[in-house]
Each structure stands twice: as structure tokens, then as C-alpha cells.
C-alpha positions as CSV (number, residue, x, y, z in Angstrom):
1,X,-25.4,-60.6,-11.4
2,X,-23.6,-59.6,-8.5
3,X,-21.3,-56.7,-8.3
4,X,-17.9,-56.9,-5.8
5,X,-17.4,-54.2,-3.8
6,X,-14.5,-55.4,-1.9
7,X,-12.4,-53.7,-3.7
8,X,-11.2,-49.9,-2.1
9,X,-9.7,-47.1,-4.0
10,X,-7.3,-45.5,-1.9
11,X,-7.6,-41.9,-2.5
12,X,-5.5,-41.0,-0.2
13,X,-2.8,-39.8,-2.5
14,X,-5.1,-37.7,-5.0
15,X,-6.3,-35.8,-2.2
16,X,-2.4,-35.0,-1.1
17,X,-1.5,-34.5,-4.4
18,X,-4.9,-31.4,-4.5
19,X,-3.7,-30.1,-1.2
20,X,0.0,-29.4,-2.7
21,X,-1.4,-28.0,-5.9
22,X,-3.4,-25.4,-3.9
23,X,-1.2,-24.7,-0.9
24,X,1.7,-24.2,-4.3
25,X,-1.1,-21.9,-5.9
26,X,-1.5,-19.8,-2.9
27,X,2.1,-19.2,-2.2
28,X,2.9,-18.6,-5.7
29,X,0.0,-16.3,-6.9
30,X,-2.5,-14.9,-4.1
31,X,-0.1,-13.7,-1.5
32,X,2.0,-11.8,-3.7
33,X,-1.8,-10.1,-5.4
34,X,-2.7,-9.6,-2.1
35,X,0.7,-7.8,-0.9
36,X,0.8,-6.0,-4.3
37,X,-2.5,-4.7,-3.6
38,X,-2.2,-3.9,-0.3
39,X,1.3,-1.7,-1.4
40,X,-1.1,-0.1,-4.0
41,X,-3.7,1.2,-1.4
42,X,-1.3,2.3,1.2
43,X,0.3,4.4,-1.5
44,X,-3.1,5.9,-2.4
45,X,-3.7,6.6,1.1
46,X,0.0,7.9,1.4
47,X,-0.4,9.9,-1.3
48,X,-3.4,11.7,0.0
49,X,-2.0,12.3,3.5
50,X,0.6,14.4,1.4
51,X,-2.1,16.6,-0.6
52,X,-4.1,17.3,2.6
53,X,-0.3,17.9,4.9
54,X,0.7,20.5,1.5
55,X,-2.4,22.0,1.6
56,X,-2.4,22.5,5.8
57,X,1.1,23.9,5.7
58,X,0.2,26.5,2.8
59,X,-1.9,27.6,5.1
60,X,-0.7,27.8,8.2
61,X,3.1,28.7,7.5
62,X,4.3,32.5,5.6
63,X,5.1,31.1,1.7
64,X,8.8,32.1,2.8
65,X,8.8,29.2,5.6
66,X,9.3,26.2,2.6
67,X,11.2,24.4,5.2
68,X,8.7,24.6,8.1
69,X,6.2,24.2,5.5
70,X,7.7,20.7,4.7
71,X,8.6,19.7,8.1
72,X,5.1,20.1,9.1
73,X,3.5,17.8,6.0
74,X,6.8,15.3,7.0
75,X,5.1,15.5,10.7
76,X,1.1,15.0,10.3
77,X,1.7,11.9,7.6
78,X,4.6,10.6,9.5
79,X,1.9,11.0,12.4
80,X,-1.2,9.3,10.2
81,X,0.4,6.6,9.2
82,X,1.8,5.6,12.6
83,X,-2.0,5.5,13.8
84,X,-2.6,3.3,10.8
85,X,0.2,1.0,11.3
86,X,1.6,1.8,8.1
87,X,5.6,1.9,7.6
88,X,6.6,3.6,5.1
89,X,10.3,5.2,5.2
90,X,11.5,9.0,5.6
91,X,12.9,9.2,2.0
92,X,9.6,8.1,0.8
93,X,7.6,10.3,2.6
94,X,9.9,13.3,1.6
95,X,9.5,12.2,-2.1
96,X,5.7,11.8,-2.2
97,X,5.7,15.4,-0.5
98,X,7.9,16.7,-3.3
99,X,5.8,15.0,-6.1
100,X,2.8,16.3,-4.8
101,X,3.9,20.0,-4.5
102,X,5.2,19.7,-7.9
103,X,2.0,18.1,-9.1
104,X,0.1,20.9,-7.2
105,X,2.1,23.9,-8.5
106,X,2.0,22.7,-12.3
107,X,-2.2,22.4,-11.5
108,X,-1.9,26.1,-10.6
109,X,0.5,27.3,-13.2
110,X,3.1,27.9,-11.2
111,X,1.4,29.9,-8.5
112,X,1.8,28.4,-5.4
């Protein structure tokens, strides 16, 4: 008994075939988890800029100054997340400054 090995499997095509199935995978399913998650910690880390940027303008500015006050927040996160490399536009920052005022003086009862 004598086994012929002379014949070749060409696998070629099966390994082209698992490199399209991955590289689809990748583009389909981890980038976009990766983006997503990405987005979800710079909007942690935006959101905390705004808490400690409130807090720093309660304290520095007269409670009459609620424009200065804002400005000033608007200024150190626009300021942070430029260091970071992080875009994130005006209307955003304004609106996560809001939020977390509003989310600070309903923690206080209204006494801000």
C-alpha cells in the first residue's frame, strides 16, 4: 500500500475567501464599537470638564455675573479639550454647560 501524494490542494482561495470575511467583519462591526466607544468616553470626559468649569465660575464670579459665569466654564473646557485633541462643537459645549447647571441646581434644591 502506497499512498499518492501528488496530488495539491490549492488553498489559495479559502484563505482569500477568510481574509474577506474578516476584513468585512472589521469594517462592519469593530470600527463602529470602537468609534461608539470612543464618543461615549469623550462625552464622560466632556461632561466632567463642565461640572469642574460650573463649579470654578461659582466661585470665582458674583452670582449676578451668569454670563461671565458661563463664558468662563465655555473658556477652560473649550481650553481642555483642545489640549486633549478632542473636537467637540460650541452648541455642544454650551448645552452640556446648561445640563449640568440644571442638574446641579435640582441636586441643591434650587439653591445655587
Amino acid at each position: 500500500m502506497t499512498a499518492d501524494f501528488t496530488q495539491v490542494i490549492d488553498l489559495t482561495k479559502v484563505i482569500v475567501a477568510v481574509m474577506v470575511i474578516c476584513s468585512s467583519f472589521i469594517t462592519a462591526f469593530a470600527i463602529p464599537w470602537i468609534k461608539s466607544k470612543t464618543n461615549i468616553s469623550q462625552r464622560e470626559l466632556l461632561v466632567a470638564l463642565a461640572k469642574t468649569a460650573v463649579y470654578a465660575a461659582q466661585q470665582i464670579y458674583d452670582a449676578t455675573d451668569g454670563a461671565k459665569k458661563k463664558q468662563y466654564a465655555f473658556n477652560q473646557i473649550k481650553q481642555a479639550l483642545d489640549a486633549r485633541n478632542i473636537y467637540v462643537n460650541d452648541v455642544e459645549i454650551s448645552e452640556t454647560i446648561e445640563s449640568v447647571l440644571k442638574e446641579i441646581k435640582t441636586e441643591l434644591n434650587g439653591v445655587w
